[in-house]
C-alpha positions as CSV (number, residue, x, y, z in Angstrom):
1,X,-102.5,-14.2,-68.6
2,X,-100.2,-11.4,-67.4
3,X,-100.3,-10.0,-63.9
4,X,-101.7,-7.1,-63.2
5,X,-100.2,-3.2,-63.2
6,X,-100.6,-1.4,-60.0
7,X,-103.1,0.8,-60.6
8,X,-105.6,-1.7,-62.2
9,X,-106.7,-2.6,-58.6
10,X,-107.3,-5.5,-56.5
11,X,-108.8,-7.4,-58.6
12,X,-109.5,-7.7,-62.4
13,X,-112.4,-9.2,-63.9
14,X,-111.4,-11.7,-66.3
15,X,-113.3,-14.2,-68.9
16,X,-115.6,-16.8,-67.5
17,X,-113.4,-19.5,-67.9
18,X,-110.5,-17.6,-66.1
19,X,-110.4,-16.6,-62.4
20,X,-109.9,-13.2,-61.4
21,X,-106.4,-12.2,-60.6
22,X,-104.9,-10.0,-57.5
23,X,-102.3,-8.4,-56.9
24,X,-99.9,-9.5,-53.9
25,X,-101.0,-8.3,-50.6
26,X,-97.6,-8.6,-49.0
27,X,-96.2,-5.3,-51.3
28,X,-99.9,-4.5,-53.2
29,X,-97.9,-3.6,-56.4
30,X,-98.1,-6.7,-58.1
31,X,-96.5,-9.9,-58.3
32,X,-93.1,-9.9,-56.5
33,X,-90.2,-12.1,-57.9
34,X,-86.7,-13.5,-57.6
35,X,-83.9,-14.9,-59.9
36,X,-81.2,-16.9,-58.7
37,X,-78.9,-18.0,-61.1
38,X,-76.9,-21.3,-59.5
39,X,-73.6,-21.5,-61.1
40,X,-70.3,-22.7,-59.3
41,X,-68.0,-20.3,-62.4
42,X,-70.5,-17.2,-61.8
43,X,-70.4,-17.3,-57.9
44,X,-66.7,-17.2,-58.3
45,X,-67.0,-14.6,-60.3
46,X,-64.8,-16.9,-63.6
47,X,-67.8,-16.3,-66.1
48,X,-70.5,-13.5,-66.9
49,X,-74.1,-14.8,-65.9
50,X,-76.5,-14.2,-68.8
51,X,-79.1,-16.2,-67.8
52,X,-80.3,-14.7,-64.7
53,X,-80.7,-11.2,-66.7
54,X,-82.3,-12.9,-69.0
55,X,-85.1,-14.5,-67.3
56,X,-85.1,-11.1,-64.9
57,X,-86.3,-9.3,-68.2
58,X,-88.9,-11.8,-69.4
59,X,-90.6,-11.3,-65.7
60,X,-90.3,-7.8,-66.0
61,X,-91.8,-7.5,-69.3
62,X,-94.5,-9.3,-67.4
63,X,-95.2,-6.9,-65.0
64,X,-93.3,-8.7,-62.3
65,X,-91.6,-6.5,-59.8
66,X,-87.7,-8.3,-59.3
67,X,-86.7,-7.7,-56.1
68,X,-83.8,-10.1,-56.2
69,X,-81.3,-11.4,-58.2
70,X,-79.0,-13.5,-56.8
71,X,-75.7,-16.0,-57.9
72,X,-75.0,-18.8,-55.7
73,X,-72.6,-22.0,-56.3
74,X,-73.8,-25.3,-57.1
75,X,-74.2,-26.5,-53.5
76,X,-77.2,-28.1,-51.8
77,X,-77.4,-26.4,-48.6
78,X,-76.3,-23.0,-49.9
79,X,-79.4,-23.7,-52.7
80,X,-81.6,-24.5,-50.1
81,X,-80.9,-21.9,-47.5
82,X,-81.6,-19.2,-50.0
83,X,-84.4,-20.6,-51.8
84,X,-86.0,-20.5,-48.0
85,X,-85.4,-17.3,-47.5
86,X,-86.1,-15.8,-50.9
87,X,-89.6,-18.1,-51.1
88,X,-90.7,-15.7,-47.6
89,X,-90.0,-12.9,-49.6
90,X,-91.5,-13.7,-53.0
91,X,-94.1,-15.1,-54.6
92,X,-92.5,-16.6,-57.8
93,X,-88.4,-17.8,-57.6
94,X,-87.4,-18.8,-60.4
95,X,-83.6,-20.4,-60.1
96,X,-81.6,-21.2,-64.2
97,X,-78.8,-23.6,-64.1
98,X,-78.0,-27.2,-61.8
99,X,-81.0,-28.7,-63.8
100,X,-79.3,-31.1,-65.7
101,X,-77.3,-34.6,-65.2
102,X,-73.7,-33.3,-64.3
103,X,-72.4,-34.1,-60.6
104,X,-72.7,-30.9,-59.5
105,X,-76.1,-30.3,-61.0
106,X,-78.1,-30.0,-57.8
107,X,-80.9,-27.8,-58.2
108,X,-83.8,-30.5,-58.8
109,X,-82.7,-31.9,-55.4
110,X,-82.4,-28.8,-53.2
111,X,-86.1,-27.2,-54.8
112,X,-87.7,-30.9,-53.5
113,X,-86.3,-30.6,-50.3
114,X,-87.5,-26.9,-49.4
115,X,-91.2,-28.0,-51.2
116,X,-94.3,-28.5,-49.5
117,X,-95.6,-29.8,-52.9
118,X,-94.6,-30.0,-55.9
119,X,-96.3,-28.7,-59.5
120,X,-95.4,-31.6,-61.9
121,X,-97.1,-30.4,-64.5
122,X,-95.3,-27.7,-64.8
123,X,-92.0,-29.2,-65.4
124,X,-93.5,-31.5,-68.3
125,X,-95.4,-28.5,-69.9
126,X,-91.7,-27.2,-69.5
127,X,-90.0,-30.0,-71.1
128,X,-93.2,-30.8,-73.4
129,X,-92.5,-27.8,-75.1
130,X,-88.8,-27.6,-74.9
131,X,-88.8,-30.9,-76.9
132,X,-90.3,-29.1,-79.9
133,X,-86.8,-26.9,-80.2
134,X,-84.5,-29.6,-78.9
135,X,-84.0,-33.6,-78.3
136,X,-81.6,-32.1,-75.3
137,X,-85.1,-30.5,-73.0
138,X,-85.4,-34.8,-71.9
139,X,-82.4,-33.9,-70.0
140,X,-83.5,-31.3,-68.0
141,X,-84.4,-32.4,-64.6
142,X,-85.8,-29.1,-63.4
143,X,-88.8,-28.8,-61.1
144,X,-91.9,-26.5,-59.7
145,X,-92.9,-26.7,-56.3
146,X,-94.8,-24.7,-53.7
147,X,-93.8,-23.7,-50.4
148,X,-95.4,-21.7,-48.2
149,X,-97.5,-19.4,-50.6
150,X,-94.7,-19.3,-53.3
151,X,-93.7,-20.8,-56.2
152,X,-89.8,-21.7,-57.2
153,X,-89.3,-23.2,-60.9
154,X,-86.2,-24.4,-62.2
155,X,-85.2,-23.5,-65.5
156,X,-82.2,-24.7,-67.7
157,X,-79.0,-23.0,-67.3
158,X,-78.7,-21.6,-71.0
159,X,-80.0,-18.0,-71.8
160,X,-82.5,-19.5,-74.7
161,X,-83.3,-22.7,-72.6
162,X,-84.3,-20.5,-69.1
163,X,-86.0,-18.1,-71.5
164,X,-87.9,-21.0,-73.6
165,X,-88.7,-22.7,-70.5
166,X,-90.3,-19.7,-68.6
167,X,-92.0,-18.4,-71.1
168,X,-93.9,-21.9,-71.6
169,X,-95.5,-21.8,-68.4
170,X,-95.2,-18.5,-67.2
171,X,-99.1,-18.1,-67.9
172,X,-100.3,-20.1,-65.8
173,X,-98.5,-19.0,-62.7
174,X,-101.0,-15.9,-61.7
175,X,-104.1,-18.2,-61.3
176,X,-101.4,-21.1,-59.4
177,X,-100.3,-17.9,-57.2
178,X,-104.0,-17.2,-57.0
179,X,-105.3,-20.4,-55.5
180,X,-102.2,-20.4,-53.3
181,X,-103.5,-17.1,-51.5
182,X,-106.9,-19.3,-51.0
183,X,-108.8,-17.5,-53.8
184,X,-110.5,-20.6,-55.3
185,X,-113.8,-19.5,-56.5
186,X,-114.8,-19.7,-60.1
187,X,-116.5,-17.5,-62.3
């Protein structure tokens, strides 16, 4: 399922096993979304960060309007602060790299503690599929959690991986988005 385009309206009438799906009412031109790419070499500027365009141009192929992308260094609190204020903003963040088992690999960590809930299934669909490319997706520690009205996923820091990873569950984040607005009636 695929967000809607502006000019379809409010609301779109889908199957009857589907729920209908809105567009956002804070900027009523779709679903609004950020990328933050969390990399200690990017932020200081030592290496090119592909996977943040990446993942920017799989949610804009989607219909997503990207209103941010950002690069911060593998650091909690500097995660976390932005993550806040990028999840008041936003409906979906979506954050690549500082999912897996290095030191400095932080993301998991900093997403849990700016959650109100979090979406485990999402992160096994995530590494449920991943697992059909690679033994490596068991390593990824990344997460999906809800705060506020918004959504923040962690995907893998590797172009294919944050691509492969979003695009597994990337469906079902219109009707999660949906329900989080308080539209929970069924068809």
């Amino acid at each position: 399922m695929q967000p809607p385009r502006a000019a379809e309206g409010k609301k779109r009438k889908m199957s009857s096993s589907t729920a209908e799906v809105r567009t956002d009412t804070r900027t009523g031109n779709g679903w609004t979304a950020a990328v933050v790419t969390v990399s200690d070499s990017c932020a200081r500027g030592e290496r090119h960060d592909l996977s943040g365009p990446a993942v920017a141009q799989v949610l804009e192929n989607l219909r997503f309007e990207v209103t941010a992308r950002e690069v911060v260094p593998d650091d909690s609190n500097q995660i976390q602060k932005l993550l806040t204020r990028l999840a008041g903003d936003v409906r979906f963040v979506v954050t690549t790299g500082g999912t897996g088992i290095a030191p400095r690999d932080v993301t998991p960590e900093a997403t849990q503690a700016v959650c109100d809930r979090l979406l485990d299934g999402i992160a096994e669909r995530m590494r449920s599929e991943g697992s059909r490319k690679t033994p490596y997706a068991a390593l990824s520690r990344g997460v999906c959690g809800v705060r506020g009205t918004s959504i923040i996923l962690n995907v893998p820091g590797s172009p294919k991986g944050a691509v492969e990873s979003l695009e597994a569950v990337v469906e079902l984040i219109p009707h999660a988005l949906n329900l989080l607005q308080g539209h929970t009636e069924h068809s």
